[in-house]
N, C-alpha and C positions, 0 to 999 in steps of 0.2 A: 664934649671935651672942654676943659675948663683953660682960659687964657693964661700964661704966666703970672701975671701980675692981679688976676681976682684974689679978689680978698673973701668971696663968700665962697669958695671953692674949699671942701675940707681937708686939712692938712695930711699928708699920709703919714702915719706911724707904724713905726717899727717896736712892736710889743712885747719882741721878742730881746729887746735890753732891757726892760727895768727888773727884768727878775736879775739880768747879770752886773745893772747898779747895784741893786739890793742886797748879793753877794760881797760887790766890794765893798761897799757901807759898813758889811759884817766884820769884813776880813782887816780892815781900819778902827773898828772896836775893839776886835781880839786885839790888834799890834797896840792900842791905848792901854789897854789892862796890862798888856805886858811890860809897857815900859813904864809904868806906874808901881808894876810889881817891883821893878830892878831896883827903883828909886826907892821905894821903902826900905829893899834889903840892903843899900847905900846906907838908908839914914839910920839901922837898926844897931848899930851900935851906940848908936849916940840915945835911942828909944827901947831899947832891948828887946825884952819880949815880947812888949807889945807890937813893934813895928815887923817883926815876925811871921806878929800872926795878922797882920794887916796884908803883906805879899803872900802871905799863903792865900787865905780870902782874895785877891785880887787875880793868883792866879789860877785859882779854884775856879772862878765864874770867865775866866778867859776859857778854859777848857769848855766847861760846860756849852758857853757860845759855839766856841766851834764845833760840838758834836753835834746841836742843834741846828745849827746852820743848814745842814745840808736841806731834813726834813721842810723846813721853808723855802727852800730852793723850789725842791720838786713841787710843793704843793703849788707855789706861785706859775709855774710853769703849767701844769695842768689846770689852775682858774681860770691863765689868759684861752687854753684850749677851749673851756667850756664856758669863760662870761664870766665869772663867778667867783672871782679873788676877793679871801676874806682876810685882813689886817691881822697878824700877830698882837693884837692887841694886849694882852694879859702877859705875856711875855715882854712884850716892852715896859710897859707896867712896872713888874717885879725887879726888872734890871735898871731902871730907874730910881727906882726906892733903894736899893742895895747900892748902888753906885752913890747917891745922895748920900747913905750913913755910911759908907766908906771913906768916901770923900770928906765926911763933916770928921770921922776918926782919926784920918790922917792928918788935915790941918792940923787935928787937935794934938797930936804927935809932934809936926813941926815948929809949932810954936810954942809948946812947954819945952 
């Protein structure tokens, strides 16, 4: 049995939170998108149709995050079961690169 204060004694973790960080990480994205959406539909009159269809797009991939979300729940849950959690990688990916030209569209919006 290991001493309070060893340092080589390994730490115990609880594995059974980071899939329900990883939930709230999501659910902190979706609420980004969506008040990113509001704010476009604020600035669309001044942007028109363009800033339009910038909150549509924004709250288009809000959506989609949150239907997705779940399927990376369980999967992350069943990795820690079995060892073997694999990174949504390509999905971060895509939503990085859309968020990028979205982002670069809407500056481009607020500053004409």
């Amino acid at each position: 049995m290991a001493r309070p204060l060893d340092r080589t004694a390994a730490p115990e973790r609880d594995l059974g939170l980071q899939p329900e960080r990883t939930s709230l990480a999501w659910a902190r994205t979706i609420l980004g998108y969506l008040v990113v959406a509001t704010i476009s539909l604020k600035t669309a009159n001044h942007s028109g149709l363009l800033g339009v269809a910038s909150a549509v797009a924004y709250l288009g991939i809000a959506v989609v995050v949150a239907f997705r979300r779940r399927p990376h729940h369980v999967r992350s849950l069943e990795g820690i079961r079995t060892g073997q959690v694999r990174p949504p990688v390509i999905d971060v990916l895509v939503l990085s690169l859309v968020t990028s030209a979205l982002s670069c569209h809407w500056l481009w919006l607020v500053v004409l």
